[in-house]
TIDRENKE-755234 format. One record per atom (N, C-alpha, C, O): atom name; x, y, z. Coordinates in nm, 4 decimals. Atoms other than C-alpha are relative to their C-alpha. Layout:
REM TIDRENKE-755234
<site = CA&X = X&Y = Y&Z = Z>;
...
END
This chain:
REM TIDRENKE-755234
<site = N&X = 0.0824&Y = -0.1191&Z = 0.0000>;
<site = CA&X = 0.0000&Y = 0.0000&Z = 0.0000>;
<site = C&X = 0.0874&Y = 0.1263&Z = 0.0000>;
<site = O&X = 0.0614&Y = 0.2171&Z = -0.0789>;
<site = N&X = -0.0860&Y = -0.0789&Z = 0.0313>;
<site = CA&X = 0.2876&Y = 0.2148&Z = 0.0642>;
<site = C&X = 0.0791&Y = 0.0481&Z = -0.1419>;
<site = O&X = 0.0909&Y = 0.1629&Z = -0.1847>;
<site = N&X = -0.0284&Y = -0.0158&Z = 0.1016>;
<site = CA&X = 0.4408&Y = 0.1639&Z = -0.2324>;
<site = C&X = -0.1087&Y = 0.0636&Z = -0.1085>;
<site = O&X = -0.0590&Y = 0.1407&Z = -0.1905>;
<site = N&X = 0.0889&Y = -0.0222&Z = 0.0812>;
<site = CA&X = 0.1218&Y = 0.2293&Z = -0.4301>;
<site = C&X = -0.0323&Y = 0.2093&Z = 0.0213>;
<site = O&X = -0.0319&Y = 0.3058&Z = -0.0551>;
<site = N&X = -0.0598&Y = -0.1477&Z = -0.0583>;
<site = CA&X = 0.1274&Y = 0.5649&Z = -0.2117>;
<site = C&X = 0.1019&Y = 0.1172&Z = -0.0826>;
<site = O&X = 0.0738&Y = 0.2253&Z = -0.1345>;
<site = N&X = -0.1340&Y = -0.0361&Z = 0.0676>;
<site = CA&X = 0.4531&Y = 0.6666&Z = -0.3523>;
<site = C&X = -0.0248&Y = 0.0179&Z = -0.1179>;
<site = O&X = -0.0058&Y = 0.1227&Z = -0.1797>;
<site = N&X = -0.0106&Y = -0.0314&Z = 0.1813>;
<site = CA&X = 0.3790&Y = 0.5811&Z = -0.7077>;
<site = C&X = -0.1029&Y = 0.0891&Z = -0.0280>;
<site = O&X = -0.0780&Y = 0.1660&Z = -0.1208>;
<site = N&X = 0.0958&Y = -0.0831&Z = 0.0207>;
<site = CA&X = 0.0439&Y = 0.7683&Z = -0.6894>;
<site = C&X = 0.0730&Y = 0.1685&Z = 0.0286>;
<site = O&X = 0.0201&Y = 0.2678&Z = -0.0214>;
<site = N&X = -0.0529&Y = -0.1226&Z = -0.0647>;
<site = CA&X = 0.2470&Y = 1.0649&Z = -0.5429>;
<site = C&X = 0.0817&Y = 0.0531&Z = -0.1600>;
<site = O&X = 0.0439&Y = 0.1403&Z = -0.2382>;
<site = N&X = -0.0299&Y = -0.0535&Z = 0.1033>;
<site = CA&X = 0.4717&Y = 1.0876&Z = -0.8133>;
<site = C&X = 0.0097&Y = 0.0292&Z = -0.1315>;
<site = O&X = 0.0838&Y = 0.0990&Z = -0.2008>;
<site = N&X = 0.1118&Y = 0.0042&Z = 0.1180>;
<site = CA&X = 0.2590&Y = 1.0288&Z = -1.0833>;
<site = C&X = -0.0902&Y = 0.1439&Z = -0.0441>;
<site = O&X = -0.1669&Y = 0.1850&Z = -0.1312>;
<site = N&X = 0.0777&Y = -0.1535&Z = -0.0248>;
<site = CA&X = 0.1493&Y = 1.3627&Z = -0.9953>;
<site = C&X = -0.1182&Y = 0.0676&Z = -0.0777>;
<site = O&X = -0.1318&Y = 0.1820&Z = -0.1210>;
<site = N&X = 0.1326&Y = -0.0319&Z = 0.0387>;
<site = CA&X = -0.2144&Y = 1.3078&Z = -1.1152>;
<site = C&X = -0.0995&Y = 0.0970&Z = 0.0728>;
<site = O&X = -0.1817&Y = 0.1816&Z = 0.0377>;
<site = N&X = 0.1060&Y = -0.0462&Z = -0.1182>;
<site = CA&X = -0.3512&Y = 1.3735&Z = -0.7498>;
<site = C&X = 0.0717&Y = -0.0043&Z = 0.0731>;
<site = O&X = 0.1568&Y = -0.0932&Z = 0.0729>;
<site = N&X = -0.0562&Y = -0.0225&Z = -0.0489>;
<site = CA&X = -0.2307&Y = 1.5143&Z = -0.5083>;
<site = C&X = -0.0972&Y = 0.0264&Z = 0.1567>;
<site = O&X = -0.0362&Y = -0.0198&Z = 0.2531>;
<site = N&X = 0.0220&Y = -0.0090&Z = -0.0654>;
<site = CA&X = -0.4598&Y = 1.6021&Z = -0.2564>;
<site = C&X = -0.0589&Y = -0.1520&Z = 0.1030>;
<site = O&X = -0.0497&Y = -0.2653&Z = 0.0558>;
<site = N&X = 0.0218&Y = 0.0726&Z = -0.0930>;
<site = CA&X = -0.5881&Y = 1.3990&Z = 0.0554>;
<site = C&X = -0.0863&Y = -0.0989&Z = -0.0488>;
<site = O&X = -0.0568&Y = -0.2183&Z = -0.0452>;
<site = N&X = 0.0803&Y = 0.0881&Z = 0.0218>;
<site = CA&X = -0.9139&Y = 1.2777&Z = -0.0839>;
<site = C&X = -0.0067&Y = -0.0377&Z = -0.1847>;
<site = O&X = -0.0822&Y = -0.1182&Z = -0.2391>;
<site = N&X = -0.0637&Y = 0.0728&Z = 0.1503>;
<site = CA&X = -0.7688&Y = 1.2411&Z = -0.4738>;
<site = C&X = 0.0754&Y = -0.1013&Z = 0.0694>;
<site = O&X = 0.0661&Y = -0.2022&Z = -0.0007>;
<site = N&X = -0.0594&Y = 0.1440&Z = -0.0022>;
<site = CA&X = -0.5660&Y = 0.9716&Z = -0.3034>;
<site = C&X = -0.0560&Y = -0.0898&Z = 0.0375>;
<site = O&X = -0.0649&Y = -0.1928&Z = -0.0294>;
<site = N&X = 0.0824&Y = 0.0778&Z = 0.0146>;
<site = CA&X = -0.7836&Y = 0.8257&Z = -0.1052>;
<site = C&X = -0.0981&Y = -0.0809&Z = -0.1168>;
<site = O&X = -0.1183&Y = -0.2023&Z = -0.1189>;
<site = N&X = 0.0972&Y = 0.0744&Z = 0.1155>;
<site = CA&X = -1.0245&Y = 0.7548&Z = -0.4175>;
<site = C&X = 0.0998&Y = -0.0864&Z = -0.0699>;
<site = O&X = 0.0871&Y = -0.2070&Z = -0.0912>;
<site = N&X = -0.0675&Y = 0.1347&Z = 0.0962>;
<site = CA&X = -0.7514&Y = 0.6134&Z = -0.6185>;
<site = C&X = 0.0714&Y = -0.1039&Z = 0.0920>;
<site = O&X = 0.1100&Y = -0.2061&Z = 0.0352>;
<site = N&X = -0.0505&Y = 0.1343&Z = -0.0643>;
<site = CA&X = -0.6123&Y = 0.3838&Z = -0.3627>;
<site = C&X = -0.1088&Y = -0.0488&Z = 0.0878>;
<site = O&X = -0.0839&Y = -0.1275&Z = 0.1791>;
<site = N&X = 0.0966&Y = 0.0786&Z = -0.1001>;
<site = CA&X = -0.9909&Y = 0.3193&Z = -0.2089>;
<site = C&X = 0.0651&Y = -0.0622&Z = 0.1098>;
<site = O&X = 0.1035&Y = -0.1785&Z = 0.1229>;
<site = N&X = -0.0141&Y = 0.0367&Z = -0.0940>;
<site = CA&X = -0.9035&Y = 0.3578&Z = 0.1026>;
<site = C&X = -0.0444&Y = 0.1492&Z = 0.0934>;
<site = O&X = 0.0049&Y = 0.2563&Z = 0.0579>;
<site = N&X = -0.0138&Y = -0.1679&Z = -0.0984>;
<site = CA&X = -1.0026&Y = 0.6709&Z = 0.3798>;
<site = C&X = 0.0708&Y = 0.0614&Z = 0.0298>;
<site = O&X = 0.1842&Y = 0.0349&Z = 0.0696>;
<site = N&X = -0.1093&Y = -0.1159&Z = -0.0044>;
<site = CA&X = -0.8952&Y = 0.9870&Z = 0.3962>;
<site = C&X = 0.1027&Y = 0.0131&Z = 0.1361>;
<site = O&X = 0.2088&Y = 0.0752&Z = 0.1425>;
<site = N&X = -0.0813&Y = -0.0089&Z = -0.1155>;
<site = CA&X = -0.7799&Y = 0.9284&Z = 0.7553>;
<site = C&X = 0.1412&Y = -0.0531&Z = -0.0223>;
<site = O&X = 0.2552&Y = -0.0129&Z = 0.0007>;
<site = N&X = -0.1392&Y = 0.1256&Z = 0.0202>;
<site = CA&X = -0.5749&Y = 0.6064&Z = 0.6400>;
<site = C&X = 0.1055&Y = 0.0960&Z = -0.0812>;
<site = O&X = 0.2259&Y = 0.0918&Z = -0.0563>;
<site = N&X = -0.1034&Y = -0.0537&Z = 0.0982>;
<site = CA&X = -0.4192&Y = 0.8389&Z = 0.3660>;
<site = C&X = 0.0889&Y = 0.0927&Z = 0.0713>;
<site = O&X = 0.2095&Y = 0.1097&Z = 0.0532>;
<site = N&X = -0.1083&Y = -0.0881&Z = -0.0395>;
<site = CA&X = -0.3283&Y = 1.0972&Z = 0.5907>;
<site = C&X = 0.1052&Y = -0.0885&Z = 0.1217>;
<site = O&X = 0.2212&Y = -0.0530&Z = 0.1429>;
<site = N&X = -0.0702&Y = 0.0770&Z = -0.1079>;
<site = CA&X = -0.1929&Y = 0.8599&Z = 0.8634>;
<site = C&X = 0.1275&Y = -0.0422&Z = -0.0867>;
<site = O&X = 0.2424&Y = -0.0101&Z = -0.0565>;
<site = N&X = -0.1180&Y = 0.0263&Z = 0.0997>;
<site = CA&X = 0.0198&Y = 0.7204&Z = 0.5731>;
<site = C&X = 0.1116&Y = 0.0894&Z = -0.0237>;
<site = O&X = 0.2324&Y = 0.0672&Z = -0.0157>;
<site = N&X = -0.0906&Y = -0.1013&Z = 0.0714>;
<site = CA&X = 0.1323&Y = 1.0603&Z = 0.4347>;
<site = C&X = 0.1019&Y = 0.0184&Z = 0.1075>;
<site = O&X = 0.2178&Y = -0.0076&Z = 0.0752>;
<site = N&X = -0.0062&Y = 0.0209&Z = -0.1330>;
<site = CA&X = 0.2137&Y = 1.1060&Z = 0.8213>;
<site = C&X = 0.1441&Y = -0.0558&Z = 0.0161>;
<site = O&X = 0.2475&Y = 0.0060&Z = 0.0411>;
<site = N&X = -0.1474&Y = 0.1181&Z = -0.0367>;
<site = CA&X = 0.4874&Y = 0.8127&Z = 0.8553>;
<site = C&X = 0.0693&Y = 0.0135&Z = -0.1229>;
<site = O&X = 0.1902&Y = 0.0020&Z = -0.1024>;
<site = N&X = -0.0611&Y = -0.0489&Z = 0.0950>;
<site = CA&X = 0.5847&Y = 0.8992&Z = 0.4908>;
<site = C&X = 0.1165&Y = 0.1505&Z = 0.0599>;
<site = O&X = 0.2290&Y = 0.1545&Z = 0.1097>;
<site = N&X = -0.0383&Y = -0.1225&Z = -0.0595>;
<site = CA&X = 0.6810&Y = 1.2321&Z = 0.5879>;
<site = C&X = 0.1227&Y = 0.0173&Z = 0.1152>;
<site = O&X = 0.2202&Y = 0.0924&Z = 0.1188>;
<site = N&X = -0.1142&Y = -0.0300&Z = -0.0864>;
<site = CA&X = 0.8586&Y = 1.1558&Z = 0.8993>;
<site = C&X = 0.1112&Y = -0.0999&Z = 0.0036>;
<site = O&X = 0.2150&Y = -0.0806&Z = 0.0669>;
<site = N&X = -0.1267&Y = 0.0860&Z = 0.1107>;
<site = CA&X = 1.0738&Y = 0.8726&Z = 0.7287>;
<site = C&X = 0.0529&Y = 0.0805&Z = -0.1250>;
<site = O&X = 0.1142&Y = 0.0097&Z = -0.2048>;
<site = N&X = -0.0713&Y = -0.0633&Z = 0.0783>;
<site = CA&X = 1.1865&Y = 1.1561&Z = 0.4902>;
<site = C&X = -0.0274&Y = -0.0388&Z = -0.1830>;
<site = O&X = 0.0490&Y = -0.0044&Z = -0.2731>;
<site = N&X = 0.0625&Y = 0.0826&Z = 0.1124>;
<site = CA&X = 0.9921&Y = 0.9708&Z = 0.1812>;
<site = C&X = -0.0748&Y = 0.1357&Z = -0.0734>;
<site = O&X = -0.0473&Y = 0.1625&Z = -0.1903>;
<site = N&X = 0.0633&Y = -0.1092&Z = 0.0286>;
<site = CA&X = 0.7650&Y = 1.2923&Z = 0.1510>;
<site = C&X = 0.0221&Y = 0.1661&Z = 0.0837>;
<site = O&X = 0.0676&Y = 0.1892&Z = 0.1958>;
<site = N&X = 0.0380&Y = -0.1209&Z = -0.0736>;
<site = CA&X = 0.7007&Y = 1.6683&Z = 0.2106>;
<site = C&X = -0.1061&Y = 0.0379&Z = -0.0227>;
<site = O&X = -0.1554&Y = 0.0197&Z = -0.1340>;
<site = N&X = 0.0882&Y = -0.0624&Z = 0.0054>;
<site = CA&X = 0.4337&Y = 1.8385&Z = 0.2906>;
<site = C&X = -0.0109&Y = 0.1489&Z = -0.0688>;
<site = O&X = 0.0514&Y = 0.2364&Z = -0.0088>;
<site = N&X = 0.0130&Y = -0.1256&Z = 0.0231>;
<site = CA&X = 0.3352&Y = 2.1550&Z = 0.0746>;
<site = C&X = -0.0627&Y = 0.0623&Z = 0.0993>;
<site = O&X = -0.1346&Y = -0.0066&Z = 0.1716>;
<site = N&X = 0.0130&Y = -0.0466&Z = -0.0567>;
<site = CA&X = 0.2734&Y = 2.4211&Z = 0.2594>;
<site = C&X = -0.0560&Y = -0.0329&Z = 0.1637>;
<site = O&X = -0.1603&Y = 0.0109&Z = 0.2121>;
<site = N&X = 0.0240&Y = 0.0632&Z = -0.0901>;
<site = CA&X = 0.2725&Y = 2.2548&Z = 0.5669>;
<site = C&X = 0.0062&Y = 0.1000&Z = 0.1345>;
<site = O&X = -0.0219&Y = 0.0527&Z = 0.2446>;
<site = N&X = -0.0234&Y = -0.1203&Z = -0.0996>;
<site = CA&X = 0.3381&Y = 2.6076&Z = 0.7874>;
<site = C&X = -0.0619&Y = 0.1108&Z = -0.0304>;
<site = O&X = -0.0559&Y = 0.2198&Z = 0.0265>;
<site = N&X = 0.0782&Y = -0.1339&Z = 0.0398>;
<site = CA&X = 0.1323&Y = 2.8173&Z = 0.6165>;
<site = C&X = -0.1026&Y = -0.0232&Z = 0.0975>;
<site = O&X = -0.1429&Y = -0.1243&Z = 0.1550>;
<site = N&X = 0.1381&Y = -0.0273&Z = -0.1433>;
<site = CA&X = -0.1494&Y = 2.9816&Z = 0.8610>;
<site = C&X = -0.1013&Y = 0.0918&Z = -0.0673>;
<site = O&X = -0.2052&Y = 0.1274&Z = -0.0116>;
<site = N&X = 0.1010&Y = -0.0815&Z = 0.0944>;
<site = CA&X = -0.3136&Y = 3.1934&Z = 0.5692>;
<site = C&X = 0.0813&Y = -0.0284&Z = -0.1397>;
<site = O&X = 0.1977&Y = -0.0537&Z = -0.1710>;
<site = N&X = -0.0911&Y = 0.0036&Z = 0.1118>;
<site = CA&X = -0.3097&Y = 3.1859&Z = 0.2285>;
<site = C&X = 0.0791&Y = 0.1332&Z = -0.0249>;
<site = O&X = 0.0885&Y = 0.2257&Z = 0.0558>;
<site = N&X = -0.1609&Y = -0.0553&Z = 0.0552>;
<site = CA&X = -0.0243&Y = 3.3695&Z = 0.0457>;
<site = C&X = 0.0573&Y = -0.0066&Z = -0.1577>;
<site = O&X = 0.0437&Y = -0.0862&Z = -0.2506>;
<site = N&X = -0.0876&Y = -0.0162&Z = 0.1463>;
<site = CA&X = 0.1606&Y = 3.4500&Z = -0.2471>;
<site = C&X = 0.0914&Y = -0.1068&Z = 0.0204>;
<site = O&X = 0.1407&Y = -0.1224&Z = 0.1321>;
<site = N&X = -0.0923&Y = 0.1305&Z = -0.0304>;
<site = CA&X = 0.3744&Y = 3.1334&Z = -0.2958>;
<site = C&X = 0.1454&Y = 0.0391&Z = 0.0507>;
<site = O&X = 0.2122&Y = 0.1389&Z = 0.0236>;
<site = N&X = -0.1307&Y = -0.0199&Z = -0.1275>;
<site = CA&X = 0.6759&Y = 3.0974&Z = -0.0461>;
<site = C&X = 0.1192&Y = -0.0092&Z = -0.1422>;
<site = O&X = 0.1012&Y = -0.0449&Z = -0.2586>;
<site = N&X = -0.1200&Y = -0.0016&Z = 0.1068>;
<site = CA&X = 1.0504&Y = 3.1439&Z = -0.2158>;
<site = C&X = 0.0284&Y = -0.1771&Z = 0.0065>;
<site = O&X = 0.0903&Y = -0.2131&Z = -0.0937>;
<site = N&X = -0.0859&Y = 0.0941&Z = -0.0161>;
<site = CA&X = 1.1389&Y = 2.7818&Z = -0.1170>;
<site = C&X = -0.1256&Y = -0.1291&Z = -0.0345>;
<site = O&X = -0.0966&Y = -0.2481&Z = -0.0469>;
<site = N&X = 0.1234&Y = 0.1321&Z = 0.0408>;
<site = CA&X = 0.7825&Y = 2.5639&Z = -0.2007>;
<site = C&X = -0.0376&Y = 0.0064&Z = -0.1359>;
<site = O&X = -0.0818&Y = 0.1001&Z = -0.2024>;
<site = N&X = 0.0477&Y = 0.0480&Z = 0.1327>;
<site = CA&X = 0.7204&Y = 2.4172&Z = -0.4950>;
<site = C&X = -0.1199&Y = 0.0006&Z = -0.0750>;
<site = O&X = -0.1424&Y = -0.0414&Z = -0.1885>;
<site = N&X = 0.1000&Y = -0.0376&Z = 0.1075>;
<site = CA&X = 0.4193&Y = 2.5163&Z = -0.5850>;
<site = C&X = -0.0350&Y = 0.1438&Z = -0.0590>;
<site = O&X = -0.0532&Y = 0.2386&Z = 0.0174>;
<site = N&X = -0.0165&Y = -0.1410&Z = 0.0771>;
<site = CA&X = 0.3933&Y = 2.8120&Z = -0.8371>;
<site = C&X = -0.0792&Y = 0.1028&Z = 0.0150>;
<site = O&X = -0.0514&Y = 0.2190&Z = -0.0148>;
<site = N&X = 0.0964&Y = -0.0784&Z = -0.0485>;
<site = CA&X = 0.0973&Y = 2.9459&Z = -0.7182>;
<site = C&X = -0.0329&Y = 0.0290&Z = 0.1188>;
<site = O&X = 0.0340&Y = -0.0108&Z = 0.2142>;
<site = N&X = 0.0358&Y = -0.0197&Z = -0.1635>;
<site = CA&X = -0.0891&Y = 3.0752&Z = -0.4207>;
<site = C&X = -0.0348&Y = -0.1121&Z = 0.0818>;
<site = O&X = -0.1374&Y = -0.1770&Z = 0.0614>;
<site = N&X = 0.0787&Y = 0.1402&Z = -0.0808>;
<site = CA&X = -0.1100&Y = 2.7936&Z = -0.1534>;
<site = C&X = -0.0839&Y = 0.0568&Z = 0.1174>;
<site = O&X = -0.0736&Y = 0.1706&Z = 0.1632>;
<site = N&X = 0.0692&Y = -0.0147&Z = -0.1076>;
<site = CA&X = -0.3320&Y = 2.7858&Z = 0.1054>;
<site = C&X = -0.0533&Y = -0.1164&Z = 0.1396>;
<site = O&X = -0.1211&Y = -0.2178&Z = 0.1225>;
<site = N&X = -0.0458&Y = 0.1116&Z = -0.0649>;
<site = CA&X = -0.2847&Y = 2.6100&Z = 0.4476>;
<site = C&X = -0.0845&Y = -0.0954&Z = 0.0118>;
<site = O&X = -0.0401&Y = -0.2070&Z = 0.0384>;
<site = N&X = 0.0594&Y = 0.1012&Z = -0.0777>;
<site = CA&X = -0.6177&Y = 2.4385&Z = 0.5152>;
<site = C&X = -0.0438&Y = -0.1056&Z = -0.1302>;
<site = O&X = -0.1461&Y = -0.1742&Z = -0.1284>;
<site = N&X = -0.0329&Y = 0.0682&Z = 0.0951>;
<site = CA&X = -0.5131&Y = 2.2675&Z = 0.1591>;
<site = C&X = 0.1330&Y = -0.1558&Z = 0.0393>;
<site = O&X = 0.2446&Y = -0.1234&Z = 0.0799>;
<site = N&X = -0.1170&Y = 0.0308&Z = -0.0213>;
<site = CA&X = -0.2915&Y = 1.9504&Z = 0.2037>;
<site = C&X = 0.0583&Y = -0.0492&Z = -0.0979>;
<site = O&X = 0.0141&Y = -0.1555&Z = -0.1416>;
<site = N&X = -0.0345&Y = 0.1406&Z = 0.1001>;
<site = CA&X = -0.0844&Y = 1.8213&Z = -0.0569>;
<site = C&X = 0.1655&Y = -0.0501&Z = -0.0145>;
<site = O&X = 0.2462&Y = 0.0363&Z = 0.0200>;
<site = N&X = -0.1618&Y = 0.0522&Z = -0.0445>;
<site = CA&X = 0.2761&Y = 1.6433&Z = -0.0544>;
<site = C&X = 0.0457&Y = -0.0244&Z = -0.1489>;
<site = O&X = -0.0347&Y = -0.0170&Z = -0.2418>;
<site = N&X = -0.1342&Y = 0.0012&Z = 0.0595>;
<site = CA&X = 0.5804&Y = 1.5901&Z = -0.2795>;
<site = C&X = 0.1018&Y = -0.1212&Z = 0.0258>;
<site = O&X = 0.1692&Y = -0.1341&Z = 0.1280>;
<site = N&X = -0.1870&Y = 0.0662&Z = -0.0240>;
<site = CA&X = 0.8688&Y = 1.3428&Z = -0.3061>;
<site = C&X = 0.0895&Y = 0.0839&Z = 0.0231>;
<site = O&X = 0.1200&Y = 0.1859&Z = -0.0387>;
<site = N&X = -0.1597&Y = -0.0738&Z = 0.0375>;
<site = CA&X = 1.1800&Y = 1.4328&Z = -0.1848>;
<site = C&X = 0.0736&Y = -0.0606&Z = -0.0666>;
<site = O&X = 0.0227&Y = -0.1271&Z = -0.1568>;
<site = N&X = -0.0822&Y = 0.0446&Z = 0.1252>;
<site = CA&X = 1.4850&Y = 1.3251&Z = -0.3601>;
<site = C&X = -0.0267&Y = -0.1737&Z = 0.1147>;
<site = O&X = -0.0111&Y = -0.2681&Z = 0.0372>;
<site = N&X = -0.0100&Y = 0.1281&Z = -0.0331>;
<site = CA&X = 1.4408&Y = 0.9778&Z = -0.0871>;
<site = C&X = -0.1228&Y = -0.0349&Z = -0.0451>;
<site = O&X = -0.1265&Y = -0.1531&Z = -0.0796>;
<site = N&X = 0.1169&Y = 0.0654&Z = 0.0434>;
<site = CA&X = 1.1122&Y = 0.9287&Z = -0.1865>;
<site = C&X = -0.0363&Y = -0.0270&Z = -0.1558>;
<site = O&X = -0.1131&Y = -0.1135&Z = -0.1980>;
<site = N&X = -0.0661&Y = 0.0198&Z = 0.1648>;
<site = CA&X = 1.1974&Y = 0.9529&Z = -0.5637>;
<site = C&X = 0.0520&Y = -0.1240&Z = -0.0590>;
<site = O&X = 0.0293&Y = -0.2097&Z = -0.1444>;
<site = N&X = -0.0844&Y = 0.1376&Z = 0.0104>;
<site = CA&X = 1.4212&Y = 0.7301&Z = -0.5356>;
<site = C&X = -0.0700&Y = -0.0945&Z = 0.0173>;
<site = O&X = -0.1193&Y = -0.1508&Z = -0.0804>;
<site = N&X = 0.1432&Y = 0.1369&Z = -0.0600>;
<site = CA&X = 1.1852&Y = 0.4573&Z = -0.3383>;
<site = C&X = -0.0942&Y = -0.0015&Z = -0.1522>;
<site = O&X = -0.0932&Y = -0.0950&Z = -0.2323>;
<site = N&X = 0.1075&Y = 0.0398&Z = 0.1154>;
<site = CA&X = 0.9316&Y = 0.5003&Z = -0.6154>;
<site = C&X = 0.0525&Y = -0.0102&Z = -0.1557>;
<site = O&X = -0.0170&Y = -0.0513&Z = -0.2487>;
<site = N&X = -0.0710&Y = 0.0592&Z = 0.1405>;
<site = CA&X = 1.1525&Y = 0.4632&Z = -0.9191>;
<site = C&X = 0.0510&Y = -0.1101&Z = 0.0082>;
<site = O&X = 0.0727&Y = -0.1469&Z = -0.1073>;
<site = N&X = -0.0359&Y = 0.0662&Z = -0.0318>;
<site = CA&X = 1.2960&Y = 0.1550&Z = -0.7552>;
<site = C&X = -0.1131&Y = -0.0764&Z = -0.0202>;
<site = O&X = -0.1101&Y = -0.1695&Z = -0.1008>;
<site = N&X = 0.1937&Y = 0.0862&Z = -0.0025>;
<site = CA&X = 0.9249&Y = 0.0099&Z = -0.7324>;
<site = C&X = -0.0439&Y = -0.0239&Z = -0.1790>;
<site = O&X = -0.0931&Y = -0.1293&Z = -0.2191>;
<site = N&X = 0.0676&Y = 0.0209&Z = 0.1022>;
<site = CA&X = 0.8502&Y = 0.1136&Z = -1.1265>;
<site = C&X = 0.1176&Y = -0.1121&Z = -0.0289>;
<site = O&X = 0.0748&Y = -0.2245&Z = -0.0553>;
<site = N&X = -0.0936&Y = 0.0774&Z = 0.0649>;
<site = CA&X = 1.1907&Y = -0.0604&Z = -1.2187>;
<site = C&X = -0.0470&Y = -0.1631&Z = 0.0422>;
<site = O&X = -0.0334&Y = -0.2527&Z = -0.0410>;
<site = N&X = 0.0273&Y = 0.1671&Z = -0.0541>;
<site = CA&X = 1.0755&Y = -0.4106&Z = -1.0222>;
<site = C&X = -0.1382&Y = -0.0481&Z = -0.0778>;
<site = O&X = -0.1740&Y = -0.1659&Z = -0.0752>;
<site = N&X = 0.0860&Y = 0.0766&Z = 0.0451>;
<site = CA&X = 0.7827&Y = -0.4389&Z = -1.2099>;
<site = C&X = -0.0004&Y = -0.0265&Z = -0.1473>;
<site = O&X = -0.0844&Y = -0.1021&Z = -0.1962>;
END
């Protein structure tokens, strides 16, 4: 399921909480609990994960536009990249 996680992530169809849930039919809780242990194994980041209003996009987040905090959506880092290119190569 993790793995499926990952590849959905950087597939970068869907990104938000309940776009993942639907494609990995499973609840939005489970997804965020996932993103969660993703995150603090260094697998993912959270966009705007410190924002407290929206905003003109930060110098250092990746998304090009205005984010807004009570939005969640995550990113590979370069370890979680890795993990999920490792996954397409095995199959």
């Amino acid at each position: 399921m993790l793995n499926r996680f990952l590849e959905t992530i950087q597939a970068g169809e869907v990104q938000s909480l309940l776009e993942i849930a639907h494609r990995l039919d499973i609840s939005p809780d489970m997804v965020l609990q996932m993103a969660k242990e993703l995150t603090n194994k260094g697998y993912l980041q959270e966009i705007s994960a410190d924002c407290e209003e929206p905003q003109k996009g930060c110098s250092d987040c990746p998304v090009n536009s205005a984010c807004q905090g009570f939005v969640r959506h995550w990113f590979l880092t370069e370890k979680g990249r890795t993990a999920a290119s490792r996954i397409v190569m095995t199959k």
